[in-house]
N, C-alpha and C positions, 0 to 999 in steps of 0.2 A: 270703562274707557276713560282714558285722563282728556280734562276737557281744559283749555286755558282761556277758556271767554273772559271769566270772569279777570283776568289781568288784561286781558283787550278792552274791555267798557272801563275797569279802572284805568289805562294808562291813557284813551281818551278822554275821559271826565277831566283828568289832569295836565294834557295836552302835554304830553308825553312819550317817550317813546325807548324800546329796548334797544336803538342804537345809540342812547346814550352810556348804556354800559359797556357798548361793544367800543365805542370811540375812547374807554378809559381804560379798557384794556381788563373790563371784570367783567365780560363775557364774549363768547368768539363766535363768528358768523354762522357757525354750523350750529351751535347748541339753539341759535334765533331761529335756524331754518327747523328745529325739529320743536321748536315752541310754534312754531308757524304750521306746523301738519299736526299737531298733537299729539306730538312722542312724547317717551319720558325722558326725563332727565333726571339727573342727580339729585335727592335735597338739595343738598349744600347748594347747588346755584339755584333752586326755591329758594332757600333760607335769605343767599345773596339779595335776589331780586327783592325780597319784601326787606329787607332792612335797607337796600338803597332806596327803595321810593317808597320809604315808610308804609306798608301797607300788612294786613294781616294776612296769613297764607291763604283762608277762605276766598278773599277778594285776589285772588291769583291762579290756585286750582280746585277743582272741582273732580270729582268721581263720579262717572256716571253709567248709565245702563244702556249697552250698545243696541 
């Protein structure tokens, strides 16, 4: 199971949030709503979110055992 904790406790620690991607127009509401229920998504908007908030893909998703 894809788990995105660990980019929620990072984008808190950093007082942060993924609507600043969406206000820039490098992410859309739906893809936040399916980071919100822990879908997957694309890489590419992984890759995205960890080179805008500088962070390693570990501290963003996780894999886990349902």
């Amino acid at each position: 199971m894809i788990s995105y904790e660990p980019l929620k406790k990072s984008l808190k620690e950093l007082n942060r949030n993924l609507n600043e991607m969406r206000l820039k127009g490098d992410l859309n509401s739906r893809t936040i709503a399916k980071i919100n229920r822990n879908e997957s998504v694309n890489l590419s908007t992984i890759e995205s979110i960890c080179l805008y908030f500088n962070l390693p893909i570990e501290k963003v998703v996780k894999i886990t055992r349902e």
